[in-house]
Biopython code that builds the backbone (N, CA, C, O; Angstrom):
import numpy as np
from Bio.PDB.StructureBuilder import StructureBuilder

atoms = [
    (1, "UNK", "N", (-20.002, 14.284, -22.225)),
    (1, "UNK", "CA", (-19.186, 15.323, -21.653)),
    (1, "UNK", "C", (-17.914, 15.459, -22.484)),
    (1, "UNK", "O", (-17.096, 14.599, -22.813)),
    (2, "UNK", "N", (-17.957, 16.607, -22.706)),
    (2, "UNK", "CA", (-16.087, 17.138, -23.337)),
    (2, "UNK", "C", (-15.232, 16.482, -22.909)),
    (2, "UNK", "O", (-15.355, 16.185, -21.721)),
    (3, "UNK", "N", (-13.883, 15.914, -23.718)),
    (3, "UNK", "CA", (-13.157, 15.903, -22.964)),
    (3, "UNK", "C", (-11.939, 16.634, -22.997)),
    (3, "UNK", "O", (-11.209, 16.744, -23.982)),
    (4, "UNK", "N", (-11.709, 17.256, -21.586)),
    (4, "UNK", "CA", (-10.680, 18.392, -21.208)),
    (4, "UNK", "C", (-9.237, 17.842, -20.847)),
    (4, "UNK", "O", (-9.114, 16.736, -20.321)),
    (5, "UNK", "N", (-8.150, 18.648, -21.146)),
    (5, "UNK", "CA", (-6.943, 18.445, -20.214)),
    (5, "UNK", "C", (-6.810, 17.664, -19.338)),
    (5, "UNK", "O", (-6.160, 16.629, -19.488)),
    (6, "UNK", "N", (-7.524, 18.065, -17.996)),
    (6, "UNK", "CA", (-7.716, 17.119, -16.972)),
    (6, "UNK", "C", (-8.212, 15.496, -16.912)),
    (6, "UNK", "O", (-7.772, 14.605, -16.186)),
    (7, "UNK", "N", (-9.217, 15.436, -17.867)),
    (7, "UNK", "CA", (-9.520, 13.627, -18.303)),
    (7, "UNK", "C", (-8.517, 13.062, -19.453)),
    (7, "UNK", "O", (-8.421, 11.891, -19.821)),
    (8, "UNK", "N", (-7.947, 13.954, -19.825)),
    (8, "UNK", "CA", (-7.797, 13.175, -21.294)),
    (8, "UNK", "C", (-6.499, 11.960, -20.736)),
    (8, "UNK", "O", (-5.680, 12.025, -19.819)),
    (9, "UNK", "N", (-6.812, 10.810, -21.849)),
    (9, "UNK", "CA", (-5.907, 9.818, -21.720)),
    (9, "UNK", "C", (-5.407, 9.500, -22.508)),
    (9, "UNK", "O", (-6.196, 9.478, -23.453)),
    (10, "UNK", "N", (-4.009, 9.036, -22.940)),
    (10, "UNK", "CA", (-3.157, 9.075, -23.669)),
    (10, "UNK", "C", (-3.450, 6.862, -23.936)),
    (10, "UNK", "O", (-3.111, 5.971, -23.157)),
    (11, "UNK", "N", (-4.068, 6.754, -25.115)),
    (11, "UNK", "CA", (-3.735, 5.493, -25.893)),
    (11, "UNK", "C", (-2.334, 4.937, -26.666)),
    (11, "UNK", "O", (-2.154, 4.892, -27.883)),
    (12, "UNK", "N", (-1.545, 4.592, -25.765)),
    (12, "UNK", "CA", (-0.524, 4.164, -26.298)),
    (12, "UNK", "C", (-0.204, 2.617, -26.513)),
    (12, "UNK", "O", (0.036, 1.999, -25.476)),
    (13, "UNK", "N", (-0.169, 1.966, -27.600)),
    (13, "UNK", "CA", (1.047, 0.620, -27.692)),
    (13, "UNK", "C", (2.367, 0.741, -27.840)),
    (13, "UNK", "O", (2.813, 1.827, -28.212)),
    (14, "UNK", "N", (3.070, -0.139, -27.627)),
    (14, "UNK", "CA", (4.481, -0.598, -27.647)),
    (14, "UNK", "C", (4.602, -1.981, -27.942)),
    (14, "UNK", "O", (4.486, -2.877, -27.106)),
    (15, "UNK", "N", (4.859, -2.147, -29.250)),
    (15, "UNK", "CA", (4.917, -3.636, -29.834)),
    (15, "UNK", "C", (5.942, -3.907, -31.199)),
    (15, "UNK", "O", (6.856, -3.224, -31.662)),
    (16, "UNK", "N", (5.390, -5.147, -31.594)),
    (16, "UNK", "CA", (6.139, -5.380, -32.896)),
    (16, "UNK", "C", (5.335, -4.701, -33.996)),
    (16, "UNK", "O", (4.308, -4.052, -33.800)),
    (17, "UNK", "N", (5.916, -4.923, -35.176)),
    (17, "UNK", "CA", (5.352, -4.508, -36.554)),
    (17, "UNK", "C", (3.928, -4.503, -36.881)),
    (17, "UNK", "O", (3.109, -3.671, -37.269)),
    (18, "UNK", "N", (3.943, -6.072, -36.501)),
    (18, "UNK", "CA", (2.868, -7.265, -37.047)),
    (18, "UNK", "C", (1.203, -6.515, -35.828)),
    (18, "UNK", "O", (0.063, -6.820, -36.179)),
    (19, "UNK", "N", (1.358, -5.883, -34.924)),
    (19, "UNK", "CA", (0.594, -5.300, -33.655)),
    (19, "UNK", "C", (0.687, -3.449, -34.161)),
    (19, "UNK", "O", (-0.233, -3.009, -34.850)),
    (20, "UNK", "N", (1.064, -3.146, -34.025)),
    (20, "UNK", "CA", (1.413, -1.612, -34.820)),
    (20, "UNK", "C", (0.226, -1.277, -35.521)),
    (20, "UNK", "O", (-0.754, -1.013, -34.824)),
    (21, "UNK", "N", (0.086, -1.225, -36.986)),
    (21, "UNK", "CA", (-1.038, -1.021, -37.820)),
    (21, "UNK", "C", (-2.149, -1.145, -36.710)),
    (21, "UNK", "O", (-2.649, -0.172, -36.144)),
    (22, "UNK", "N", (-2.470, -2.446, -36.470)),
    (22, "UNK", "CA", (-4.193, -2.737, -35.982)),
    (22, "UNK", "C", (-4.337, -1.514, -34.818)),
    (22, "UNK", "O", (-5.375, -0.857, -34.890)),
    (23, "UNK", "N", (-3.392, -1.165, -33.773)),
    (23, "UNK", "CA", (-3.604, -0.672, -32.946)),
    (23, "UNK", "C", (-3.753, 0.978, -33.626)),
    (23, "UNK", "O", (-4.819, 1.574, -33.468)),
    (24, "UNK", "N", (-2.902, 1.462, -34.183)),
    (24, "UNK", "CA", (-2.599, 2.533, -34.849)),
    (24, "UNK", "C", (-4.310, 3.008, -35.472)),
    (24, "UNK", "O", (-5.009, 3.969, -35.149)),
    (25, "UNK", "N", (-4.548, 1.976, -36.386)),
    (25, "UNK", "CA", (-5.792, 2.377, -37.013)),
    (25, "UNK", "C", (-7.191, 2.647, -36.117)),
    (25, "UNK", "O", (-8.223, 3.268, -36.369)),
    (26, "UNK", "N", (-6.777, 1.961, -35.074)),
    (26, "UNK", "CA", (-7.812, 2.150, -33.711)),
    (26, "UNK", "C", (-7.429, 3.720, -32.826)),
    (26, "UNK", "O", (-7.677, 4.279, -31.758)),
    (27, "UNK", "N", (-6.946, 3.854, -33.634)),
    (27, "UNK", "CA", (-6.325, 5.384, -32.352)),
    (27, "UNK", "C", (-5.258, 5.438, -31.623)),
    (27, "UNK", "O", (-4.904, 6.470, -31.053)),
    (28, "UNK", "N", (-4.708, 4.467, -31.570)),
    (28, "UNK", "CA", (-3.507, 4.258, -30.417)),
    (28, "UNK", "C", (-2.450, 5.335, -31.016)),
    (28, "UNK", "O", (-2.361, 5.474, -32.236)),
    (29, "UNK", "N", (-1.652, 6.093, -30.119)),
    (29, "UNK", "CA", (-0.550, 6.235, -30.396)),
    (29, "UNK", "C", (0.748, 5.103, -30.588)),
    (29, "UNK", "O", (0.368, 4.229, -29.809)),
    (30, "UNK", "N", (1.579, 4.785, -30.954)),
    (30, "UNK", "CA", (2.167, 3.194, -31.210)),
    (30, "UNK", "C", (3.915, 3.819, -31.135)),
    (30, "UNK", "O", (4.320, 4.901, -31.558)),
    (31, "UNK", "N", (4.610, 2.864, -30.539)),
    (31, "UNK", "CA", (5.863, 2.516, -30.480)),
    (31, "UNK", "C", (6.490, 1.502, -30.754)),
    (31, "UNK", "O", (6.671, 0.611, -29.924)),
    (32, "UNK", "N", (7.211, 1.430, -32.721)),
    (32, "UNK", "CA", (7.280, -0.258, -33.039)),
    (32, "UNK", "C", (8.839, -0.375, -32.413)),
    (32, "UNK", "O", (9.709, 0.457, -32.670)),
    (33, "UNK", "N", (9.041, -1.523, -31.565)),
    (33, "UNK", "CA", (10.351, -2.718, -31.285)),
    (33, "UNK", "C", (11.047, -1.370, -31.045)),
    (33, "UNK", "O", (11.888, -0.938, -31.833)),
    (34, "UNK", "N", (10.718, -0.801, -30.074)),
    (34, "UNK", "CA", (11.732, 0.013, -28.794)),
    (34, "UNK", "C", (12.657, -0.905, -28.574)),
    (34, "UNK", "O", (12.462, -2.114, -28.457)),
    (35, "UNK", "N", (14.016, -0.141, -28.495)),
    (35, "UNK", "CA", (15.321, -0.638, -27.943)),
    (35, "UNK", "C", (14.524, 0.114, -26.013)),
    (35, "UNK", "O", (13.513, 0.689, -25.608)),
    (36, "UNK", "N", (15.947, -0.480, -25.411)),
    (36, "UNK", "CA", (15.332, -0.408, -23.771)),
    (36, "UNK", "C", (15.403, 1.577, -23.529)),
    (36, "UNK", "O", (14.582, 2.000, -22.714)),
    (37, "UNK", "N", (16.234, 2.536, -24.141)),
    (37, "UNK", "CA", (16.128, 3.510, -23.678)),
    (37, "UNK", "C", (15.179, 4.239, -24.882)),
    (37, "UNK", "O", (14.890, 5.379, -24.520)),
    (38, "UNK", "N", (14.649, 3.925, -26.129)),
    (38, "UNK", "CA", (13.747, 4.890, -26.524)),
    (38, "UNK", "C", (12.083, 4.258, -25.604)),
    (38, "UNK", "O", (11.194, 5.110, -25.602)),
    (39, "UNK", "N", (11.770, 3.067, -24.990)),
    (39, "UNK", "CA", (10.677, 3.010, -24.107)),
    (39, "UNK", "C", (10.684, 3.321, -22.774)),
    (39, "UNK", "O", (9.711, 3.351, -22.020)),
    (40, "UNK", "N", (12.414, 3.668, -22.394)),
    (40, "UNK", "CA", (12.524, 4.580, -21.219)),
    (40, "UNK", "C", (12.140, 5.857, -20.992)),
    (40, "UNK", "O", (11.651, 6.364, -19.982)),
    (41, "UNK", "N", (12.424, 6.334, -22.078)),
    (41, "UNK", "CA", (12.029, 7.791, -22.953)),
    (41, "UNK", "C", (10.834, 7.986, -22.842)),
    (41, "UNK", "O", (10.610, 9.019, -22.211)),
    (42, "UNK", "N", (9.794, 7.368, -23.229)),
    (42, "UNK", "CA", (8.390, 7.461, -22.976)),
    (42, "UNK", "C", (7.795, 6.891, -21.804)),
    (42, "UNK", "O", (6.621, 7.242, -21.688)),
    (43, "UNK", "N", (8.175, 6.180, -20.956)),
    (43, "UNK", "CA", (7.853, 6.197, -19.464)),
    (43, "UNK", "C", (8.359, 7.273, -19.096)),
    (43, "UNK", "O", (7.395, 7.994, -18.839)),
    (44, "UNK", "N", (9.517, 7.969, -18.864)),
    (44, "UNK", "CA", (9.815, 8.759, -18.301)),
    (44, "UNK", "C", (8.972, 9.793, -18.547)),
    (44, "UNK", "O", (8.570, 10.425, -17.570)),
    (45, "UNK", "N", (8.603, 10.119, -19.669)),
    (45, "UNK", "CA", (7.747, 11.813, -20.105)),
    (45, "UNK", "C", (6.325, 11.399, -19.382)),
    (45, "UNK", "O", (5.689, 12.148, -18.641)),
    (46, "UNK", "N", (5.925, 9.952, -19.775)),
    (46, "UNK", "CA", (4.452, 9.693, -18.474)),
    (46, "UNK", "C", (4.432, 10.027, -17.405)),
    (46, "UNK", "O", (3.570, 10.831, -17.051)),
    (47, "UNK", "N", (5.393, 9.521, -16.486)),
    (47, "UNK", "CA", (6.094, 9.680, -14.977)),
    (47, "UNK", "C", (6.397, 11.133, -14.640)),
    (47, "UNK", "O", (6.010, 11.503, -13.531)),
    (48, "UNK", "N", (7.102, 12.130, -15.507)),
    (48, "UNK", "CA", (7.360, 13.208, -15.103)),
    (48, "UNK", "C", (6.071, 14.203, -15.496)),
    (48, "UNK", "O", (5.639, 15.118, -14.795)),
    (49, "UNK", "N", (5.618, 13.815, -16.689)),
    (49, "UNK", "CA", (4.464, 15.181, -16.820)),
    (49, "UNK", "C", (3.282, 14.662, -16.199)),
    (49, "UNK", "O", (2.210, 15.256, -16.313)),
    (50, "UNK", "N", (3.440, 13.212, -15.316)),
    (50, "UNK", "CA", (1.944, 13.093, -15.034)),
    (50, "UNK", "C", (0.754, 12.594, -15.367)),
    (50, "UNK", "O", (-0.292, 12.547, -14.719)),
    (51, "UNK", "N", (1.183, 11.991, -17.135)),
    (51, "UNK", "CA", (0.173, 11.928, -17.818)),
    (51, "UNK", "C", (-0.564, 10.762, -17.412)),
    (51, "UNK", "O", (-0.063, 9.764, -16.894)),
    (52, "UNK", "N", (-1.991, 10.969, -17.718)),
    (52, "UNK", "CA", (-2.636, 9.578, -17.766)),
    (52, "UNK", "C", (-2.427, 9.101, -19.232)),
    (52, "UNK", "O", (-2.169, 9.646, -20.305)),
    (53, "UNK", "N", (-2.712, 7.529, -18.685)),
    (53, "UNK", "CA", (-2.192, 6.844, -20.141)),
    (53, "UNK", "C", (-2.596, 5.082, -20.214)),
    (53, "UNK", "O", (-2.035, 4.221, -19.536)),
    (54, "UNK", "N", (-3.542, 4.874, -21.067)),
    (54, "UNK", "CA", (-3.596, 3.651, -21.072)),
    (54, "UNK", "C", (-2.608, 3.056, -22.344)),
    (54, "UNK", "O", (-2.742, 3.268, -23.549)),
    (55, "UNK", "N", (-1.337, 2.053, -21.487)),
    (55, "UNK", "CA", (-0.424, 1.535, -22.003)),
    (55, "UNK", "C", (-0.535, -0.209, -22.652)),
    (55, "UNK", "O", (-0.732, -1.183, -21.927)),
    (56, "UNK", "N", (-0.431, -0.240, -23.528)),
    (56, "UNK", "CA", (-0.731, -1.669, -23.905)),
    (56, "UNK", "C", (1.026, -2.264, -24.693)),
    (56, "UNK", "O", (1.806, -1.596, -25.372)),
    (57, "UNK", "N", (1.101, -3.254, -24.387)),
    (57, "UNK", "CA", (2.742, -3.514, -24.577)),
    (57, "UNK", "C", (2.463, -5.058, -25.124)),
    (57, "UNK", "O", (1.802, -5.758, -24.356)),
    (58, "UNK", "N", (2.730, -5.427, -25.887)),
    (58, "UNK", "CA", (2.885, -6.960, -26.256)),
    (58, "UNK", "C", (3.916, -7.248, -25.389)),
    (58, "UNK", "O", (4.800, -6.432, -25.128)),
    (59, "UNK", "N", (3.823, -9.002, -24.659)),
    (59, "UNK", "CA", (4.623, -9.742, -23.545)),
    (59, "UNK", "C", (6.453, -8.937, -23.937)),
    (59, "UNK", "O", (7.229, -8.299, -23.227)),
    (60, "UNK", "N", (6.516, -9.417, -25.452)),
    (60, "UNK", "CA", (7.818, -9.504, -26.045)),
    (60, "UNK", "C", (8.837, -7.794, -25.175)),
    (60, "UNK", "O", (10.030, -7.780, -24.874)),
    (61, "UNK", "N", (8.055, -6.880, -25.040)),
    (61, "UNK", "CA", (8.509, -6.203, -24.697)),
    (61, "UNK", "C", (8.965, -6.350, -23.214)),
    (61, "UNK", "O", (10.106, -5.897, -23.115)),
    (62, "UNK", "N", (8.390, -6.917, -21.771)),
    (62, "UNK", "CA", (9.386, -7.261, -20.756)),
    (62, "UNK", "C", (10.692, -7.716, -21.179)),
    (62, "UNK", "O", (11.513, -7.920, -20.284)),
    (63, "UNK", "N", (10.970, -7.875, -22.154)),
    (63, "UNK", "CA", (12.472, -8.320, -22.347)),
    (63, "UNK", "C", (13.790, -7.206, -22.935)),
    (63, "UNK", "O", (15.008, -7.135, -23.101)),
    (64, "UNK", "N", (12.693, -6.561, -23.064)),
    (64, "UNK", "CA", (14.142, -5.290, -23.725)),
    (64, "UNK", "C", (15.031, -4.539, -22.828)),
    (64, "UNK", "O", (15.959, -3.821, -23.201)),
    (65, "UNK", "N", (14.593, -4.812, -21.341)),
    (65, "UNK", "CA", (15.560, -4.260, -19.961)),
    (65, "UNK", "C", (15.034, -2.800, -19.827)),
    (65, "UNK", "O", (15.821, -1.854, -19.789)),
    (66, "UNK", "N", (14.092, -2.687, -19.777)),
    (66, "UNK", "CA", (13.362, -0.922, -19.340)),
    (66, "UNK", "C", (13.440, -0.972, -17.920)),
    (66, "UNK", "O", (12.889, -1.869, -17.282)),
    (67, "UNK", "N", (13.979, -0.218, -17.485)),
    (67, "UNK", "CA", (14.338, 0.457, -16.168)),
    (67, "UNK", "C", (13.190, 0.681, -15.569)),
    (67, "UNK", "O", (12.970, 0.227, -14.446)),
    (68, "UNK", "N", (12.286, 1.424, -16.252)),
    (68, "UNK", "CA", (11.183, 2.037, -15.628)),
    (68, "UNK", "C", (9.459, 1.294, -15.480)),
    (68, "UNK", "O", (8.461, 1.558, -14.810)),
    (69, "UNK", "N", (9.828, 0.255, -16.519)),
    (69, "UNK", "CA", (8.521, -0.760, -16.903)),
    (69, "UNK", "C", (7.898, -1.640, -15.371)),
    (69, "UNK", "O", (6.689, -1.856, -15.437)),
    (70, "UNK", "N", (8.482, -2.067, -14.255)),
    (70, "UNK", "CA", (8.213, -1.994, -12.884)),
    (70, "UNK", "C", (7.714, -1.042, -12.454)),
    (70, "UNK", "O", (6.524, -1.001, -12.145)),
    (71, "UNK", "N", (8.498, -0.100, -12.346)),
    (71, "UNK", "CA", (7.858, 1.135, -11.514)),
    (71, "UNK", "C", (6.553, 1.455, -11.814)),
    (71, "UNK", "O", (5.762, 1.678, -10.898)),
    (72, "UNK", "N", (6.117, 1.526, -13.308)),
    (72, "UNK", "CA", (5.192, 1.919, -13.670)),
    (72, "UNK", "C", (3.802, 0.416, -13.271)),
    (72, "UNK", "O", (2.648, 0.459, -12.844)),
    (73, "UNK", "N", (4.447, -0.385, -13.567)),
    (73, "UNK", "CA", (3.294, -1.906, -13.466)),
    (73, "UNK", "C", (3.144, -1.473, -11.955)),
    (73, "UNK", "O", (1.970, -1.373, -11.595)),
    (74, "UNK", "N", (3.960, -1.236, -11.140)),
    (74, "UNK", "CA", (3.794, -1.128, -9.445)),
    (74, "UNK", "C", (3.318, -0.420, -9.157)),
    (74, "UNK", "O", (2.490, -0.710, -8.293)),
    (75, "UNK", "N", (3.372, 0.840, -9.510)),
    (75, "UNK", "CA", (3.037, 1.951, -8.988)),
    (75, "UNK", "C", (1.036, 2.390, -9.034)),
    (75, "UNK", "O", (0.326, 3.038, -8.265)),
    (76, "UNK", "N", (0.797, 1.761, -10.127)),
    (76, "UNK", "CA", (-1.024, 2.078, -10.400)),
    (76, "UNK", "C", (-0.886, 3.388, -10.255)),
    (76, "UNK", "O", (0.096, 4.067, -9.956)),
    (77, "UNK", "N", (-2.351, 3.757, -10.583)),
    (77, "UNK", "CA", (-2.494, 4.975, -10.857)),
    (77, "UNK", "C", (-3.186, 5.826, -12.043)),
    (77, "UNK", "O", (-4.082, 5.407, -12.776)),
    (78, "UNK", "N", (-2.844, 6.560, -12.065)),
    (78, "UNK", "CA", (-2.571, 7.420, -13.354)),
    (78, "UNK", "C", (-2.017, 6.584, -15.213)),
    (78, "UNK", "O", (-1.958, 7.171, -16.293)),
    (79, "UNK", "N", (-1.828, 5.673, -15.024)),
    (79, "UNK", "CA", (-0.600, 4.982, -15.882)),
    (79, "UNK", "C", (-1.772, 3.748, -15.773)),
    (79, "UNK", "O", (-2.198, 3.792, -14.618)),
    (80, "UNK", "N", (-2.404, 2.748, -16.475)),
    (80, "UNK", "CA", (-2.906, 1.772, -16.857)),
    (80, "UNK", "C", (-2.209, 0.969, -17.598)),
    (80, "UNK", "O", (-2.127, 1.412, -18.744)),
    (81, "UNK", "N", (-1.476, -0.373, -17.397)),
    (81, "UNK", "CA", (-0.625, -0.935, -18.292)),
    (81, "UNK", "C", (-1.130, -2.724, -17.923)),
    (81, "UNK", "O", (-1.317, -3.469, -16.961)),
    (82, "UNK", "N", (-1.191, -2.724, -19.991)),
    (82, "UNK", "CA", (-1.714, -4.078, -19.653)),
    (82, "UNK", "C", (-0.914, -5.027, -20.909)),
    (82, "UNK", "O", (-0.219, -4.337, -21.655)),
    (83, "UNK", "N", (-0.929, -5.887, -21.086)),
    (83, "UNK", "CA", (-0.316, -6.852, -21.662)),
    (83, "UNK", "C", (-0.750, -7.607, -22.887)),
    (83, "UNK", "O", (-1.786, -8.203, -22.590)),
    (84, "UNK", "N", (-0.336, -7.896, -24.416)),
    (84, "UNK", "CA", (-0.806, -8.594, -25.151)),
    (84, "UNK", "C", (0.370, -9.674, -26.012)),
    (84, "UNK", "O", (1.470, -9.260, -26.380)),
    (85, "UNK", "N", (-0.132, -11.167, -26.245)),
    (85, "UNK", "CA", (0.178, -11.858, -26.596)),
    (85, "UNK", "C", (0.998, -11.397, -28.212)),
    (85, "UNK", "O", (0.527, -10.471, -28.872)),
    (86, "UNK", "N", (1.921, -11.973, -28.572)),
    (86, "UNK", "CA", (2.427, -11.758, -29.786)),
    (86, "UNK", "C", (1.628, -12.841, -30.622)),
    (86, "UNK", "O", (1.183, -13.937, -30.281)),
    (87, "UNK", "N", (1.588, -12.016, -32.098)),
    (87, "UNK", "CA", (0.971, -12.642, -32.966)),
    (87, "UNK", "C", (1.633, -14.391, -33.777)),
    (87, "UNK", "O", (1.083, -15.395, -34.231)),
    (88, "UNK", "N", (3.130, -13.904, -33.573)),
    (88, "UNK", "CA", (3.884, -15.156, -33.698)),
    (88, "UNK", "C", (3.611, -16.547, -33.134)),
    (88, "UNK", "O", (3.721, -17.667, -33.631)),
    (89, "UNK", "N", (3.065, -15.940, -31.454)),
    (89, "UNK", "CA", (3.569, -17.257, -30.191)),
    (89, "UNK", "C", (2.434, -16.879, -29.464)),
    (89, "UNK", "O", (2.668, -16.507, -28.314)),
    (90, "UNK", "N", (1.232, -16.875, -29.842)),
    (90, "UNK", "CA", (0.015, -16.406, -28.541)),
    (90, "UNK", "C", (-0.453, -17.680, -27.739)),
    (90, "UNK", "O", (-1.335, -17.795, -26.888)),
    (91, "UNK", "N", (0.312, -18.488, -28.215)),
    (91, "UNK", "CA", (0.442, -19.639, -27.071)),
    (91, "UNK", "C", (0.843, -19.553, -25.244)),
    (91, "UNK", "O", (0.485, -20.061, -24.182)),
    (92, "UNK", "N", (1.451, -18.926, -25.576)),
    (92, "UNK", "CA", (2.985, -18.550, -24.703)),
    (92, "UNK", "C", (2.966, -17.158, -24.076)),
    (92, "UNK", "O", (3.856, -16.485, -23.556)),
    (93, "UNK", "N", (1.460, -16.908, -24.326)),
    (93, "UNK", "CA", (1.070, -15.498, -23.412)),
    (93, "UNK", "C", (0.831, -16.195, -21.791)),
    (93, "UNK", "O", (0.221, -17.197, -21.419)),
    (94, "UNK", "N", (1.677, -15.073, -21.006)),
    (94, "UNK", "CA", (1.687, -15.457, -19.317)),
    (94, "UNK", "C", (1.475, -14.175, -19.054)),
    (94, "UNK", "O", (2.108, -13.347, -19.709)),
    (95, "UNK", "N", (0.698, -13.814, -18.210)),
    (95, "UNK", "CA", (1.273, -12.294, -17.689)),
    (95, "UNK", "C", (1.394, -12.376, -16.261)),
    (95, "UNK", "O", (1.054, -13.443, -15.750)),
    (96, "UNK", "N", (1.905, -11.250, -15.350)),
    (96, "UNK", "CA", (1.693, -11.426, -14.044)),
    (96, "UNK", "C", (0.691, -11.798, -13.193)),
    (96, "UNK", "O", (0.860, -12.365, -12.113)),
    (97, "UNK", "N", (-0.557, -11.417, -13.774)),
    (97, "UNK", "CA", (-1.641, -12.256, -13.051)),
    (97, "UNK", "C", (-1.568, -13.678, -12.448)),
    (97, "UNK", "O", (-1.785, -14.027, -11.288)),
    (98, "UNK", "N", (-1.100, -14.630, -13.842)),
    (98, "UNK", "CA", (-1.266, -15.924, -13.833)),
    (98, "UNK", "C", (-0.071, -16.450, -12.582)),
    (98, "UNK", "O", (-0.184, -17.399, -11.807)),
    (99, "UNK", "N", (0.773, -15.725, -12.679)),
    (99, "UNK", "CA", (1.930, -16.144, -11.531)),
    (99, "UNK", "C", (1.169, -15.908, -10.171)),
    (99, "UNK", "O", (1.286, -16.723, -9.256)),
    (100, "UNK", "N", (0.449, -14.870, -10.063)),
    (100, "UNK", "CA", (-0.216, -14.593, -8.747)),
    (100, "UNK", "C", (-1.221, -15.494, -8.474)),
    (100, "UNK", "O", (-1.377, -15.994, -7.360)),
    (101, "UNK", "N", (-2.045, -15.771, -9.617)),
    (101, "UNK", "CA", (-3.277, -16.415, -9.298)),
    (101, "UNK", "C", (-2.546, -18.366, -8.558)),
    (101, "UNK", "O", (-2.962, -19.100, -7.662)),
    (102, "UNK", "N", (-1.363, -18.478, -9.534)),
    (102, "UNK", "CA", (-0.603, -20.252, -8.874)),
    (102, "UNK", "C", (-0.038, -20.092, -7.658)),
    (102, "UNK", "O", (0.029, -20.965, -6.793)),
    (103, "UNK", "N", (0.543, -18.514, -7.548)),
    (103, "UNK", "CA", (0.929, -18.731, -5.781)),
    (103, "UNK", "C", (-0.264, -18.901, -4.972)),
    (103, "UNK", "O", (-0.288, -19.779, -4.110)),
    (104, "UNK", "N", (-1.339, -18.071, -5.191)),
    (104, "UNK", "CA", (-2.779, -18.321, -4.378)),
    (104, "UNK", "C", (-3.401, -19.679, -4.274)),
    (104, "UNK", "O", (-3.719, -20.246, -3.228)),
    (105, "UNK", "N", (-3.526, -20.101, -5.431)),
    (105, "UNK", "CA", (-4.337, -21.380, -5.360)),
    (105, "UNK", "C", (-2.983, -22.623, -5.047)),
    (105, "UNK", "O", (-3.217, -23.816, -4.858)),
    (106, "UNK", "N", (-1.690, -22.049, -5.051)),
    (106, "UNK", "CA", (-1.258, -23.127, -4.957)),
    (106, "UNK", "C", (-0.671, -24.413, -6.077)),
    (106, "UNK", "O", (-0.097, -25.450, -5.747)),
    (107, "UNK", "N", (-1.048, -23.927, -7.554)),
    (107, "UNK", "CA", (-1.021, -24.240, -8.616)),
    (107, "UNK", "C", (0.571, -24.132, -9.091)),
    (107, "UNK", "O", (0.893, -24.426, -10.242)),
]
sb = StructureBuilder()
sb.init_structure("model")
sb.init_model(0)
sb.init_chain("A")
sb.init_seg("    ")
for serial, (resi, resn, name, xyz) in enumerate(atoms, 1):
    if name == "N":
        sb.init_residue(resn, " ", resi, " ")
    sb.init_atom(name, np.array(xyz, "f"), 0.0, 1.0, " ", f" {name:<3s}", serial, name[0])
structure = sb.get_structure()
């Protein structure tokens, strides 16, 4: 099936340098080492026009203070956002899951 206006989904990363290329050459649209208001900038145009969008963000990015990066993880929806380890420290990949899964089990 075609795909129209109505399905289409927007492939985006938001990462470092070293993550950029690989994703890029796969199709992604890419955002390298956003300060906190140019990845506000692009949540916001998701959020306001609606778009669907599968978002992929290396961990490193929860740290740049995006206003809107909650709303969007909370909200589901339209907006798909998921998480990847940095190439530096993929040791040291946690994402929210793992916090949920130790309050459950108790861990």
């Amino acid at each position: 099936m075609p795909e129209t206006a109505t399905h289409k989904v927007r492939k985006i990363f938001v990462g470092s340098h070293a993550l950029t290329d690989g994703f890029r050459l796969i199709g992604f649209e890419t955002l390298t080492e956003p300060d906190s208001s140019r990845l506000d900038e692009l949540l916001n145009q998701l959020l306001q026009e609606r778009q669907r969008a599968l978002l992929i963000i290396e961990q490193s990015v929860n740290h740049v203070g995006s206003r809107l990066l909650d709303q969007i993880r909370y909200e589901g929806g339209r907006i798909i956002l998921s998480e990847v380890p940095s190439l530096q420290d993929p040791e040291e990949f946690h994402s929210d899951l793992d916090n949920q899964l130790k309050k459950l089990t108790g861990g």
